[in-house]
NUSELUM-514125 format. One line per field, with one value per residue: x, y, z of N, C-alpha, C, O in turn; residue in one letter. Coordinates in Angstrom, 3 decimals. Layout:
# NUSELUM-514125
n.east [X, ...]
n.north [Y, ...]
n.up [Z, ...]
ca.east [X, ...]
ca.north [Y, ...]
ca.up [Z, ...]
c.east [X, ...]
c.north [Y, ...]
c.up [Z, ...]
o.east [X, ...]
o.north [Y, ...]
o.up [Z, ...]
r [A, ...]
This chain:
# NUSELUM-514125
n.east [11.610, 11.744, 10.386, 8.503, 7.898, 4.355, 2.303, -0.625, -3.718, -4.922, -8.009, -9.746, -8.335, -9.463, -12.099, -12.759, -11.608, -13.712, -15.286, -15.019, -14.907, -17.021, -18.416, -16.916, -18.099, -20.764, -20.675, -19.838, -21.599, -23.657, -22.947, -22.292, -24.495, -25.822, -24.680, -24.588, -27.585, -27.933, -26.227, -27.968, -30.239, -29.390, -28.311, -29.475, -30.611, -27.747, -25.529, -22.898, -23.383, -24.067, -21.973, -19.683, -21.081, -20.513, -17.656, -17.043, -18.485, -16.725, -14.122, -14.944, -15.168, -13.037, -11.598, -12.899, -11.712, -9.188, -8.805, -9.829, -8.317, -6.011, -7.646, -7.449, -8.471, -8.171, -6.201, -4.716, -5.774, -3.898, -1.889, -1.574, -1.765, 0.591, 3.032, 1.611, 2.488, 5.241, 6.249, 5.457, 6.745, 9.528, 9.272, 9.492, 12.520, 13.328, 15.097, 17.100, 17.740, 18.152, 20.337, 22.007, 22.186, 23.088, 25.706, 26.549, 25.715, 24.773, 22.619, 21.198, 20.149, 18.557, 16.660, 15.478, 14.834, 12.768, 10.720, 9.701, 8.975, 7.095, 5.172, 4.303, 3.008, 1.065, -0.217, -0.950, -2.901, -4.743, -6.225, -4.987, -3.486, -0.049, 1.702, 1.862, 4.382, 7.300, 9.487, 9.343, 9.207, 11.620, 13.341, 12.755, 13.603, 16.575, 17.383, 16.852, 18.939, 21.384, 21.175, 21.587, 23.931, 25.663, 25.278, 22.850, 19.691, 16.596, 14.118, 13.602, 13.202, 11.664, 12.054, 14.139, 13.487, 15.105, 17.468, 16.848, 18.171, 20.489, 20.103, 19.566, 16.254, 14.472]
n.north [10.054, 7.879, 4.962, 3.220, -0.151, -0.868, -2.281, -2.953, -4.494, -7.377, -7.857, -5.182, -3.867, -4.979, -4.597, -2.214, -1.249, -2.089, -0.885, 1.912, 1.537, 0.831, 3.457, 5.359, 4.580, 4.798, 7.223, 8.467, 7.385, 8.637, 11.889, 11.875, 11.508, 13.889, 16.108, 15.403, 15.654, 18.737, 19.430, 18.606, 19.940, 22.420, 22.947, 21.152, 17.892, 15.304, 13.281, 13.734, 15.139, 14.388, 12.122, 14.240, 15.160, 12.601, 12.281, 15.279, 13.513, 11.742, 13.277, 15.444, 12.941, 12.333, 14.386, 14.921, 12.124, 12.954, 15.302, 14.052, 11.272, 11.728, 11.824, 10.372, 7.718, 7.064, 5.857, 2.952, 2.950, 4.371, 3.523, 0.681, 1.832, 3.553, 1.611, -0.300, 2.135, 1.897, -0.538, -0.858, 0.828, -0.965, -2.732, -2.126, -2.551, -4.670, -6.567, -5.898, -5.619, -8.373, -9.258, -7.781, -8.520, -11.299, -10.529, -9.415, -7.318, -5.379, -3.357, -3.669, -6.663, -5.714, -4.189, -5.877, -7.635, -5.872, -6.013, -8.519, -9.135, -6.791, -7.487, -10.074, -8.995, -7.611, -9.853, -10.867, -8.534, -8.675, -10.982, -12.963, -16.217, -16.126, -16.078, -19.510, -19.952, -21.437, -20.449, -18.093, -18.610, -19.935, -17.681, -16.053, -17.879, -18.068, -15.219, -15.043, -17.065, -15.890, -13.514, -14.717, -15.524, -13.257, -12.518, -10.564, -9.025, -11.182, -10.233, -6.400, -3.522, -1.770, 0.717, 2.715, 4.629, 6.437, 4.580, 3.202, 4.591, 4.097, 2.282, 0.718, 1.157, -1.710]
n.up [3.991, 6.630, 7.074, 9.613, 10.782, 11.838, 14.234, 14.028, 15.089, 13.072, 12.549, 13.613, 11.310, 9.195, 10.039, 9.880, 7.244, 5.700, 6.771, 5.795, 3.448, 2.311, 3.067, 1.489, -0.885, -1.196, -0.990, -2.805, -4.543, -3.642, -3.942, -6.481, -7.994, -7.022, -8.098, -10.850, -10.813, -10.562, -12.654, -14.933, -14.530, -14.445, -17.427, -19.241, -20.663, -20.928, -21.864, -21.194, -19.336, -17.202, -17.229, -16.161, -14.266, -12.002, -12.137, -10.697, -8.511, -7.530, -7.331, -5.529, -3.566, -3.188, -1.848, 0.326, 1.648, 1.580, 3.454, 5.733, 6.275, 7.909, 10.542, 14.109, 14.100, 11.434, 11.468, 11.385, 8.406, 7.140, 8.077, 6.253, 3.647, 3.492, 3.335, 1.987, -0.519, -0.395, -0.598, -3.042, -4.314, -3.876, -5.156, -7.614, -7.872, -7.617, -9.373, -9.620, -6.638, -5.959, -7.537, -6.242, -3.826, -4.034, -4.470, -2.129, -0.891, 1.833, 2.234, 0.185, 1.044, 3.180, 1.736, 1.139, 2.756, 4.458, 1.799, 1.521, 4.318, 4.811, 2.876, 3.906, 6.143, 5.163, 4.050, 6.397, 7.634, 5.667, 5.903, 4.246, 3.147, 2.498, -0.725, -2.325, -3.466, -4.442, -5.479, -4.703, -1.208, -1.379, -1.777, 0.202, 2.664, 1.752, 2.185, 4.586, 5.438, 5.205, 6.340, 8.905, 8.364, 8.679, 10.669, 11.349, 12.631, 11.831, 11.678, 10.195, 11.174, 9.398, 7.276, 5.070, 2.276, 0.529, 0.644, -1.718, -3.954, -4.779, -6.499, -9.667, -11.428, -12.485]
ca.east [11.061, 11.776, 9.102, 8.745, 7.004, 3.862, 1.716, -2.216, -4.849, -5.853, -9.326, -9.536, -8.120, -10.516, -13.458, -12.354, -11.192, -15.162, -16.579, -14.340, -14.969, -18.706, -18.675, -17.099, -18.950, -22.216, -20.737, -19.465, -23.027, -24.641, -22.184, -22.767, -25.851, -25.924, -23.926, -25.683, -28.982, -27.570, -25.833, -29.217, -31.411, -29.194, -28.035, -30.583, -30.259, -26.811, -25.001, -21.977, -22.928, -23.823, -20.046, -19.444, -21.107, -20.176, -16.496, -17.087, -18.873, -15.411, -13.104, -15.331, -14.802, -11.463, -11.393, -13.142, -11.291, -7.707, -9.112, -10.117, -6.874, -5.393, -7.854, -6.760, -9.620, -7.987, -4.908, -4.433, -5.385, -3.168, -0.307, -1.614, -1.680, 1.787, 3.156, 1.571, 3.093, 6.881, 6.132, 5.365, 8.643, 10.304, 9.133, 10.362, 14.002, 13.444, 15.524, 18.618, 18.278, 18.363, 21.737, 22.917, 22.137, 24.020, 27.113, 27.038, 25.412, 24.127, 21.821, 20.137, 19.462, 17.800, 15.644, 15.196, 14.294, 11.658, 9.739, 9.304, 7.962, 6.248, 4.067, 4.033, 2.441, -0.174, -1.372, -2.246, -3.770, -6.162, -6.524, -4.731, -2.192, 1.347, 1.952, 3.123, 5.437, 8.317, 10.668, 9.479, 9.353, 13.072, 13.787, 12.899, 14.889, 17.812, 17.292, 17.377, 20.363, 21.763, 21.050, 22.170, 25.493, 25.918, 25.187, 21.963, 18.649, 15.826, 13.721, 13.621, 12.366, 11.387, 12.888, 14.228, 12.911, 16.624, 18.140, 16.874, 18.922, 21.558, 19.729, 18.442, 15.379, 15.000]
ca.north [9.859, 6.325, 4.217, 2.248, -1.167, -1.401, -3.740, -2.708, -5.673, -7.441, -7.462, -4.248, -3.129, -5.387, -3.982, -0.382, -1.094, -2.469, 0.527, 3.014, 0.904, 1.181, 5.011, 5.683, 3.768, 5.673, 8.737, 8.500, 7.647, 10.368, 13.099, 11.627, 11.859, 15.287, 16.624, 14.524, 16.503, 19.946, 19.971, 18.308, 21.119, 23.551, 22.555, 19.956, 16.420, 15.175, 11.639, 13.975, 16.119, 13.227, 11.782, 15.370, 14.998, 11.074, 12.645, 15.331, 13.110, 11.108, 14.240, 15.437, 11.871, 12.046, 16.248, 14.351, 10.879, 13.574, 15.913, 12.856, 10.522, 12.722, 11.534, 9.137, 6.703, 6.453, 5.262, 1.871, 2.647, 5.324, 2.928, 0.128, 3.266, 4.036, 0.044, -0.453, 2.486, 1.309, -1.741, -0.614, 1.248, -1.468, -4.089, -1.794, -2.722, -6.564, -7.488, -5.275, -5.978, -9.571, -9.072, -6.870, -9.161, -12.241, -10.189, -9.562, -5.976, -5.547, -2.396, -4.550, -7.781, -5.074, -4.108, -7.275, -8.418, -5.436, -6.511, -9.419, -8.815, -6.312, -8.856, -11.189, -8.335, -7.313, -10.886, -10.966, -7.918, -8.553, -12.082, -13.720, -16.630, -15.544, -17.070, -20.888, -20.114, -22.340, -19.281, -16.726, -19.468, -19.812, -16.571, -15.829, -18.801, -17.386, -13.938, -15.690, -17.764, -14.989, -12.334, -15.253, -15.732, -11.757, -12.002, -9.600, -10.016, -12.165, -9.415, -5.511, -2.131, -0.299, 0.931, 4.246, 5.087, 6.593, 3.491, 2.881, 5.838, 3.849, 0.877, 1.007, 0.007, -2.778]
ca.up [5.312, 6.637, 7.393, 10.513, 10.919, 13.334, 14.259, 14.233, 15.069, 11.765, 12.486, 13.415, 10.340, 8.137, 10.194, 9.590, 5.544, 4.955, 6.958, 5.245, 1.752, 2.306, 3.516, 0.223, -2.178, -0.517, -1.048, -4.568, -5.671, -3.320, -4.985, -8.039, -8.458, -6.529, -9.070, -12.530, -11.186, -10.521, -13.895, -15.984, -14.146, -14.815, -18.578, -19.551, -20.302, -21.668, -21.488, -20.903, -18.134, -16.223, -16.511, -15.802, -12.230, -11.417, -12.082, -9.841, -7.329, -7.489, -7.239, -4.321, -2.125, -2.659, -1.390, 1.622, 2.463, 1.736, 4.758, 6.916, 6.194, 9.038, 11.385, 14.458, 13.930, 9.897, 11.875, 10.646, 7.093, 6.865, 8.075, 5.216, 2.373, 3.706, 3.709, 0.165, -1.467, 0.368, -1.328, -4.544, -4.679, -3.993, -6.387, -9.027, -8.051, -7.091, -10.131, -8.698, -5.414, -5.946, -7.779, -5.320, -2.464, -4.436, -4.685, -0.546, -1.067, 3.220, 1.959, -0.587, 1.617, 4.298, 1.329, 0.557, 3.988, 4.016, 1.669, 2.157, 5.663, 4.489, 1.736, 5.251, 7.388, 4.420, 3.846, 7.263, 7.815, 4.763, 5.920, 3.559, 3.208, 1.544, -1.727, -1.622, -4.836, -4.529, -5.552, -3.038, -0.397, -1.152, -1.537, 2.011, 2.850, 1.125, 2.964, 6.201, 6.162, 4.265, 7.189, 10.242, 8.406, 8.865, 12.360, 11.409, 12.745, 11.523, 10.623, 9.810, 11.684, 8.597, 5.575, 4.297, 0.844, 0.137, 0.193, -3.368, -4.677, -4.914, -7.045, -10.846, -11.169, -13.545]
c.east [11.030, 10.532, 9.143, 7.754, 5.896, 2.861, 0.450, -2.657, -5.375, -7.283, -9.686, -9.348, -9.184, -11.836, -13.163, -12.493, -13.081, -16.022, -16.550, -15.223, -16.287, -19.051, -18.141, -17.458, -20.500, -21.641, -20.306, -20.932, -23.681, -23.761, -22.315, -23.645, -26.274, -25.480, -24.385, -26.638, -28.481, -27.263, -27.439, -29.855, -30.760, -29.074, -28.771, -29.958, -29.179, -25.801, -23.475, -21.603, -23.086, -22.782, -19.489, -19.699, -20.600, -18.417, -16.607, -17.232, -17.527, -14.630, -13.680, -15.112, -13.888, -11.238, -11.664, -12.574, -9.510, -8.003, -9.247, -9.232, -6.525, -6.170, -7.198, -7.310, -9.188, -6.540, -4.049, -4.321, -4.405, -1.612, -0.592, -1.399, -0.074, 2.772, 3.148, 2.764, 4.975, 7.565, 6.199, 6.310, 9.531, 10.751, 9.533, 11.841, 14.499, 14.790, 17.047, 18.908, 18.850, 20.100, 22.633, 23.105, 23.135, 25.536, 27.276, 26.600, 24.514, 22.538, 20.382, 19.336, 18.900, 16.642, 14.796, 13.857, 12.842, 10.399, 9.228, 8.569, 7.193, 4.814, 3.398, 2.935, 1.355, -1.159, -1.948, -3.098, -4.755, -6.337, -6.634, -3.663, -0.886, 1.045, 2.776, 3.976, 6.768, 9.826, 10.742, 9.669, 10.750, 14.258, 14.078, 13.909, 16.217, 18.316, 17.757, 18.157, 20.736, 22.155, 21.646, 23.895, 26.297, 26.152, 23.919, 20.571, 17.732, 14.950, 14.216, 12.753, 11.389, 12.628, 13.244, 14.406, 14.272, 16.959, 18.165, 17.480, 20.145, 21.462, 19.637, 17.800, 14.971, 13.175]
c.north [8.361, 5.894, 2.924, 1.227, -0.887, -2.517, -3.637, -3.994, -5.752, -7.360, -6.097, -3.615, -3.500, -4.772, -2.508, -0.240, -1.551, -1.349, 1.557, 3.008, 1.551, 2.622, 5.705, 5.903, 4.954, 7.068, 9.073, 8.370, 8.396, 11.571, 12.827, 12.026, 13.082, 16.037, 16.955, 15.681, 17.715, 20.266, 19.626, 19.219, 21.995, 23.752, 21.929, 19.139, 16.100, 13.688, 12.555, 15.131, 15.165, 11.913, 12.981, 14.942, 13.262, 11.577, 13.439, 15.381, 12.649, 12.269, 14.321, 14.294, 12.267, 12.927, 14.979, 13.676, 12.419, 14.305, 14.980, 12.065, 10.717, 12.174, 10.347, 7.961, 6.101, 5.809, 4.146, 1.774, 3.343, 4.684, 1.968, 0.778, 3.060, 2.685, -0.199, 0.432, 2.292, 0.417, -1.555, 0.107, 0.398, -2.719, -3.420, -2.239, -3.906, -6.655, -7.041, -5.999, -7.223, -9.751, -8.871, -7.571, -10.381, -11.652, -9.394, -7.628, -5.849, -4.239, -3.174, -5.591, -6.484, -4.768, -4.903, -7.882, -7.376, -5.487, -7.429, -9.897, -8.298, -7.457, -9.333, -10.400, -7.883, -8.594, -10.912, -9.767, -8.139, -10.389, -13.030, -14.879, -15.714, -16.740, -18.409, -21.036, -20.027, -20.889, -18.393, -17.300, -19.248, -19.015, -15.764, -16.384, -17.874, -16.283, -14.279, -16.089, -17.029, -13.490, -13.442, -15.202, -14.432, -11.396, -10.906, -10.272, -10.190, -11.146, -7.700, -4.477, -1.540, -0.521, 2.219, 4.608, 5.071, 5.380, 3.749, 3.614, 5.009, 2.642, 1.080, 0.612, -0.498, -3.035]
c.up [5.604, 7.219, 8.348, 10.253, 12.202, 13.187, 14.925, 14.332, 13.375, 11.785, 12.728, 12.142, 9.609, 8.401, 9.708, 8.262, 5.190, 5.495, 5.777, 3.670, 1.620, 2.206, 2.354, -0.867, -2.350, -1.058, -2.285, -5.089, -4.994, -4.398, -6.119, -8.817, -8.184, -7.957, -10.486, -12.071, -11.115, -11.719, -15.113, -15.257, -14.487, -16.509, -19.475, -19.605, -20.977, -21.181, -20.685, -19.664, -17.207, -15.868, -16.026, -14.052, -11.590, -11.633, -11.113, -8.486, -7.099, -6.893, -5.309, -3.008, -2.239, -2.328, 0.127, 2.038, 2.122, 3.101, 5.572, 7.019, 7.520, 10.522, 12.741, 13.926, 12.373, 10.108, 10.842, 8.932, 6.411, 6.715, 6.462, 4.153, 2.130, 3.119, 2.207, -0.913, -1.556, -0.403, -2.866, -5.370, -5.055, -4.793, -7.481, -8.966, -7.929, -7.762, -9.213, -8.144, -5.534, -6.595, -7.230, -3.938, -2.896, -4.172, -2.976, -0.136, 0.807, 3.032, 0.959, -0.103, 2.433, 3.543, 1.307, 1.543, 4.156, 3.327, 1.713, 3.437, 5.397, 4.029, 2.885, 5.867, 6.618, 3.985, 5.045, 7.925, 6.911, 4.731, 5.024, 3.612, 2.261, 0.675, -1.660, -2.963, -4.097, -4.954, -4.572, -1.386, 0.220, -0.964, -0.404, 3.073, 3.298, 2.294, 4.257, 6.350, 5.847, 5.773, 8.679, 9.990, 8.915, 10.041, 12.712, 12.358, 11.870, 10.499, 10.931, 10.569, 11.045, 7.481, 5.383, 2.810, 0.197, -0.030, -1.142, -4.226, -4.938, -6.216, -8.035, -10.776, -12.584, -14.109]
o.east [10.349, 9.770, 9.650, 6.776, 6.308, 2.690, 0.260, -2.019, -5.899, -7.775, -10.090, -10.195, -9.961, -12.620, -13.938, -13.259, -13.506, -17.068, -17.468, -15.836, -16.566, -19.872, -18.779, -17.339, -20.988, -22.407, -20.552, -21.395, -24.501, -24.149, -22.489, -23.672, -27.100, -26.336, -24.535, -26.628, -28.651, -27.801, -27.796, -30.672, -31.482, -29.719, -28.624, -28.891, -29.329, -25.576, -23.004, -20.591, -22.220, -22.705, -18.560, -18.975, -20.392, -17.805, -16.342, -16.829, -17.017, -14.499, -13.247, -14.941, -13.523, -10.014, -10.775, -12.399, -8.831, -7.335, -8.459, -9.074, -6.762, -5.485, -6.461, -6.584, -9.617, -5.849, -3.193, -3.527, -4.048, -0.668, 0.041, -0.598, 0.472, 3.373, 4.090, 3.559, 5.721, 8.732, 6.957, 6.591, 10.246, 11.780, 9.965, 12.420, 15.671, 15.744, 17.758, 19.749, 20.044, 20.930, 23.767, 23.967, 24.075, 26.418, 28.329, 27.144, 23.430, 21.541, 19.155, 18.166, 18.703, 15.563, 13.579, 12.714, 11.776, 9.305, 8.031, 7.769, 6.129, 3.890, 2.189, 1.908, 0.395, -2.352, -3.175, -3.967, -5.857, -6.543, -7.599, -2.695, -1.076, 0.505, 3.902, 4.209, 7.249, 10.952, 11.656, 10.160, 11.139, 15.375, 15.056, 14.647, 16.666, 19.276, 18.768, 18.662, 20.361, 23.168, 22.179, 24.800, 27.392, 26.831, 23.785, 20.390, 17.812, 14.931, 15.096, 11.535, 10.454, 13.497, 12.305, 15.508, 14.682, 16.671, 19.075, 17.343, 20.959, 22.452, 19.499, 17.864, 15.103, 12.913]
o.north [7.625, 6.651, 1.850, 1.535, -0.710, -3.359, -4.048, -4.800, -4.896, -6.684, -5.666, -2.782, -2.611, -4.441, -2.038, 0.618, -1.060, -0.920, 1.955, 3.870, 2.561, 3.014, 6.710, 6.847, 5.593, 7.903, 10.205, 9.134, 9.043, 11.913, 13.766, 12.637, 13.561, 16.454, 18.014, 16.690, 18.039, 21.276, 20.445, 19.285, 22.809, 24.695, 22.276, 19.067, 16.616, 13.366, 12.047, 15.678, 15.069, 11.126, 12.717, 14.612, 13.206, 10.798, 12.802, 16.152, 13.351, 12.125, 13.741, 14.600, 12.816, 12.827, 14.381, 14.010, 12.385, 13.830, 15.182, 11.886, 9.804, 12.084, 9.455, 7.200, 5.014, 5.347, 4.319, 1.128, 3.045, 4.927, 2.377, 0.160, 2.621, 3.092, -0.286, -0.063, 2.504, 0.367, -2.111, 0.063, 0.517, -3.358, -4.102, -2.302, -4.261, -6.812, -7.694, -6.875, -7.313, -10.407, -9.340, -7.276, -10.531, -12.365, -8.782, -6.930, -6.432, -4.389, -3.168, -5.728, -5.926, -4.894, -4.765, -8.295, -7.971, -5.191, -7.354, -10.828, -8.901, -7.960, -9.163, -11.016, -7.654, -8.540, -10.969, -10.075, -7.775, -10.993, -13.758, -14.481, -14.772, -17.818, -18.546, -22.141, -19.107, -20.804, -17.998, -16.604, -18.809, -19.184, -15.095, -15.845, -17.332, -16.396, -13.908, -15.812, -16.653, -12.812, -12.775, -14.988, -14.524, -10.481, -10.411, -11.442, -9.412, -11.096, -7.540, -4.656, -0.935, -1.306, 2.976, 4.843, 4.135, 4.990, 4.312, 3.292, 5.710, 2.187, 2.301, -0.461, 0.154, -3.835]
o.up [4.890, 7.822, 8.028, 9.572, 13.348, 12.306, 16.069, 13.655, 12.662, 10.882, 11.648, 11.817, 9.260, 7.512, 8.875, 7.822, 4.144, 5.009, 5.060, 3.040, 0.975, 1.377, 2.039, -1.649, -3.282, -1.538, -2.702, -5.936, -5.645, -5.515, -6.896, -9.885, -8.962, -8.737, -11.096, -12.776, -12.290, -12.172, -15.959, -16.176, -15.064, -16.968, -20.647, -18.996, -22.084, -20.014, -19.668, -19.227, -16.338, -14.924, -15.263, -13.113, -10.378, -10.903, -10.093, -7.615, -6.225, -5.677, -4.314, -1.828, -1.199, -2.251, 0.733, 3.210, 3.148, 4.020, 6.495, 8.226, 8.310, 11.541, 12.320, 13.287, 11.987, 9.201, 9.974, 8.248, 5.271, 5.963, 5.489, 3.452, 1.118, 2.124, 1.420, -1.712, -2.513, -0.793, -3.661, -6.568, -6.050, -5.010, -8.410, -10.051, -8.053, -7.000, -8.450, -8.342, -5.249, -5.966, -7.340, -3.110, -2.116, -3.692, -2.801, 0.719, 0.793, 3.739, 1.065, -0.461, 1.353, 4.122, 1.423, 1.352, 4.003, 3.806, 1.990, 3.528, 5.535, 4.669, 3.041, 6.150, 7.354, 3.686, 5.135, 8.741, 7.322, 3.679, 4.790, 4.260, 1.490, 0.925, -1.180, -3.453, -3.435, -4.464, -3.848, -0.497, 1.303, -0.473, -0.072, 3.898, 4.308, 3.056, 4.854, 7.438, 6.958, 5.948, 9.566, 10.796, 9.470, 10.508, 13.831, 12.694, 10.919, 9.269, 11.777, 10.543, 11.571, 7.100, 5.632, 2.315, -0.490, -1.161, -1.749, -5.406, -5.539, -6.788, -7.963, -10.175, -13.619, -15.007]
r [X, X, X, X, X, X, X, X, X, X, X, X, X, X, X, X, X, X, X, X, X, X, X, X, X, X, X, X, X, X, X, X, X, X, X, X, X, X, X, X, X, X, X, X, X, X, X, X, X, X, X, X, X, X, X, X, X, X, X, X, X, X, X, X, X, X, X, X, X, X, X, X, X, X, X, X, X, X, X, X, X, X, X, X, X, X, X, X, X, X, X, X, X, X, X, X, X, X, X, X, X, X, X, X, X, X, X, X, X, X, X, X, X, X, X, X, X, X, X, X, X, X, X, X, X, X, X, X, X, X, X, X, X, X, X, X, X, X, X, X, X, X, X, X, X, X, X, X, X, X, X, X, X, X, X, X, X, X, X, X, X, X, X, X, X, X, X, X, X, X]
């Protein structure tokens, strides 16, 4: 399923990711503890029924934030979720790509160029700078003159997962 780029308000998102964060946290130690006493009243006291319920206070959020995901209002984090795991695909194949882009590979620089935006569009939603390492700097560089000599543009739509079927990952 390819994955388009958009372009949610960073604040926005940060206010949303500290509600969300919070509304979790709360509810992992309510279920938690729901849980811990239900099993010590029913069982008695045991160090191991009470990882018993703080496990299935855990299980339980995550039954809840999987049903709610779906919501509109989980919009944004749903796209960041999505974005991350894109990403995390694709850093398994860096070493490739980078090979594959030297030797004039147009599938590989598009990955290429992907993540790299990507990284760009997650530091600033979580209100961060990008890294000032002197390799990735150049790397971007690279990418860019790399994609003008082509006649491509600058940056990238999206990505389609597939691609990487074609890559090893290294």
């Amino acid at each position: 399923m390819p994955f388009t780029f958009e372009h949610p308000d960073p604040e926005t998102y940060r206010r949303k990711a500290r509600i969300i964060s919070v509304a979790m946290a709360g509810q992992l130690i309510v279920f938690g503890l729901v849980f811990s006493q239900l099993l010590v009243a029913a069982f008695g006291s045991s160090l191991w029924l009470n990882v018993l319920g703080v496990f299935l206070g855990l299980l339980a959020t995550s039954l809840t934030f999987a049903v709610l995901r779906e919501r509109p209002w989980m919009r944004e984090m749903r796209y960041v979720w999505q974005l991350k795991h894109h990403l995390s695909r694709v850093s398994g194949y860096l070493g490739t790509l980078r090979q594959e882009m030297d030797r004039g590979n147009d599938v590989a620089l598009h990955l290429m160029t992907f993540y790299h935006q990507g990284m760009a569009q997650l530091a600033e939603l979580n209100g961060r700078t990008l890294d000032d390492d002197a390799e990735l700097l150049g790397e971007r560089a690279r990418i860019r003159s790399l994609r003008e000599e082509r006649g491509l543009p600058e940056r990238v739509e999206g990505v389609d997962p597939n691609d990487l079927a074609a890559f090893r990952k290294r």
